[in-house]
C-alpha positions as CSV (number, residue, x, y, z in Angstrom):
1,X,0.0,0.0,0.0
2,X,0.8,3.4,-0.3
3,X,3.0,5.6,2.0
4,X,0.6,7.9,4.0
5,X,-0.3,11.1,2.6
6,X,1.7,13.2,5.0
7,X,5.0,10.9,4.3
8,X,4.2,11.1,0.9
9,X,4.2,15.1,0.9
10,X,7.4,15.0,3.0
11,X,9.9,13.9,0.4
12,X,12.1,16.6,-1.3
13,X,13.8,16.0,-5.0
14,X,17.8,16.1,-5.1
15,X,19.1,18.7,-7.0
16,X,21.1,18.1,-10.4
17,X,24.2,18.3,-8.2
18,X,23.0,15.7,-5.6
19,X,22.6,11.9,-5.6
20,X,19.9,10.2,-3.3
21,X,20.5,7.2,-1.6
22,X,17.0,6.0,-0.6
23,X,16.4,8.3,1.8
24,X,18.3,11.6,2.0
25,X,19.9,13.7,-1.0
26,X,23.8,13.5,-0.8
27,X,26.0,16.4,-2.8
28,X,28.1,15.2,-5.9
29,X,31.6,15.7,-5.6
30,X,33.1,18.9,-7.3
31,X,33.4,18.2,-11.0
32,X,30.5,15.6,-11.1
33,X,26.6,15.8,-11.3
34,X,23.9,13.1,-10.6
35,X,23.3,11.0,-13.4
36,X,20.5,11.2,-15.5
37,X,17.5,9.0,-14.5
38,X,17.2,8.0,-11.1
39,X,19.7,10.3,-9.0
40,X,21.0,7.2,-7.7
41,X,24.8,8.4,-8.2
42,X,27.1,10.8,-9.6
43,X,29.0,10.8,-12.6
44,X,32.3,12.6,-13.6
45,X,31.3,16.2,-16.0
46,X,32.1,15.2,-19.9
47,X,35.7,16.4,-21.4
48,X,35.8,20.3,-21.1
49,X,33.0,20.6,-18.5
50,X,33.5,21.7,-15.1
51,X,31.4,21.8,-12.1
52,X,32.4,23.9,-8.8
53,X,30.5,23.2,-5.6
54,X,27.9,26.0,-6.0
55,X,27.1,25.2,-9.3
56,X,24.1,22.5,-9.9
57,X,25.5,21.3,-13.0
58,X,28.6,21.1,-15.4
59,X,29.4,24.2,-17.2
60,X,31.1,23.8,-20.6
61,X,34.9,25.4,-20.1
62,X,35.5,28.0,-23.2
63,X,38.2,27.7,-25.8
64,X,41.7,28.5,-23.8
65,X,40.9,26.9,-20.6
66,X,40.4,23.5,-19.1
67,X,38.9,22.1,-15.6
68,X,40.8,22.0,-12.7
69,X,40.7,20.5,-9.5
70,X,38.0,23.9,-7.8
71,X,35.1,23.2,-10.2
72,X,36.4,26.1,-11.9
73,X,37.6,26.7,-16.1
74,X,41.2,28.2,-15.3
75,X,43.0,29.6,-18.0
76,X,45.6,28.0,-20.1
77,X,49.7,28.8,-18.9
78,X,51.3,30.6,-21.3
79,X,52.3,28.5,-24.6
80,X,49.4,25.9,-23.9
81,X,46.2,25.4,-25.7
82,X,43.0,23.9,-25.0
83,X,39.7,23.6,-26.9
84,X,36.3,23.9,-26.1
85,X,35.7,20.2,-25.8
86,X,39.3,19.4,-23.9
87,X,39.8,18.5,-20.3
88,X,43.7,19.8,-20.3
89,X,45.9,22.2,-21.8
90,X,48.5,20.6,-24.2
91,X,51.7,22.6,-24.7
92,X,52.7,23.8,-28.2
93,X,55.6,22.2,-29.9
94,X,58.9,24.2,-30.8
95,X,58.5,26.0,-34.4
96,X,54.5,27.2,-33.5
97,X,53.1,29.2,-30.6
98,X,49.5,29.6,-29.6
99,X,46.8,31.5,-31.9
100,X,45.3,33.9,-30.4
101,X,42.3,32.6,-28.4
102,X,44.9,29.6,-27.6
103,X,42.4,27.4,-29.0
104,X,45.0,25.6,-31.1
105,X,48.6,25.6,-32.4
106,X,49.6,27.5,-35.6
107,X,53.4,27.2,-37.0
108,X,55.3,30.1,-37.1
109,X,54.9,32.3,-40.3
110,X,57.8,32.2,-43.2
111,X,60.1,34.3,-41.5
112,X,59.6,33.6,-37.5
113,X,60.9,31.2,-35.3
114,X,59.8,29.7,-31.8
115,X,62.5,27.4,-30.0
116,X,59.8,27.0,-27.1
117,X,56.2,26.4,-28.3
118,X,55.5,30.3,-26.4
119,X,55.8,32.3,-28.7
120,X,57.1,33.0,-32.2
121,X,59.6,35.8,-33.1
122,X,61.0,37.3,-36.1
123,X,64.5,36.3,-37.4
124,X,67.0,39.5,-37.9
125,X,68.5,40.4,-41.1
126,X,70.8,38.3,-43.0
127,X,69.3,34.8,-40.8
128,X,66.3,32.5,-41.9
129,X,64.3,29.8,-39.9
130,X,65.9,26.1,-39.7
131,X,63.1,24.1,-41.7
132,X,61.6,23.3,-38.6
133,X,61.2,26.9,-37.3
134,X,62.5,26.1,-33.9
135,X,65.9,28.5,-34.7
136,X,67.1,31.2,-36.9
137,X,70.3,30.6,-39.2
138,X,72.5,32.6,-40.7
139,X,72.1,33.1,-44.8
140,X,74.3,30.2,-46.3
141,X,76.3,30.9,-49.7
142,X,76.9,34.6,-49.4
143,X,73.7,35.2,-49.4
144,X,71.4,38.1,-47.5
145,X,68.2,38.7,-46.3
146,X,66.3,42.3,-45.4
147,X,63.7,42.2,-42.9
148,X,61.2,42.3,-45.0
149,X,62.1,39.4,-47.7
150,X,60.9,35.7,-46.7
151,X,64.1,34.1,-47.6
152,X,68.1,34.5,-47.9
């Protein structure tokens, strides 16, 4: 039979941040949510989503930043990039830096190099980037380079 009417009237719904374990509403752990259905646990927030403990669900992070530990999308460190649908900043490899919403790598343009994945930087006259744009080098066979000419 039924619970009585004044039982019945008594129960309270977890929030989407809360699991219920039969009889009281428990909160998910920072950067989790109940699952769908039943309430009956908590599952992790999906790659790129975050979740701090005054939030009742997972936030998407934005291009640039990735969950940490708080809940919270921090910001990626200088010469890493994250996308919207990432869970950790990845470092840039020599020879490109971040673009400029560090959403994604680019490789240095014709005349730059980047020996650290931070940022890329023009070569001076009379030197051109290695192949791999991680260096400049000097203009082989006599030959020069201006500022403003892509090669030697």
């Amino acid at each position: 039979s039924a619970p009585p009417a004044d039982v019945r009237s008594s129960c309270k719904a977890c929030t989407t941040a809360q699991r219920s374990n039969g009889t009281a509403c428990e909160d998910c752990a920072v950067n989790e949510e109940a699952d769908d259905a039943d309430k009956s646990g908590c599952r992790a927030c999906g790659a790129g989503y975050a979740r701090g403990a005054s939030q009742l669900r997972c936030s998407p992070c934005g291009t640039g930043t990735a969950p940490d530990a708080d809940g919270t999308c921090a910001a990626c460190d200088e010469g890493s990039v994250s996308s919207a649908s990432e869970s950790v900043c990845r470092s840039c490899e020599p020879g490109s830096a971040p673009d400029r919403d560090r959403g994604s790598c680019s490789t240095c343009s014709a005349n730059a190099v980047s020996a650290d994945g931070i940022a890329c930087v023009e070569c001076d006259t009379n030197l051109q980037p290695s192949d791999d744009h991680t260096a400049c080098v000097p203009c082989g066979g006599g030959a020069v380079r201006k500022l403003v000419d892509v090669s030697c």
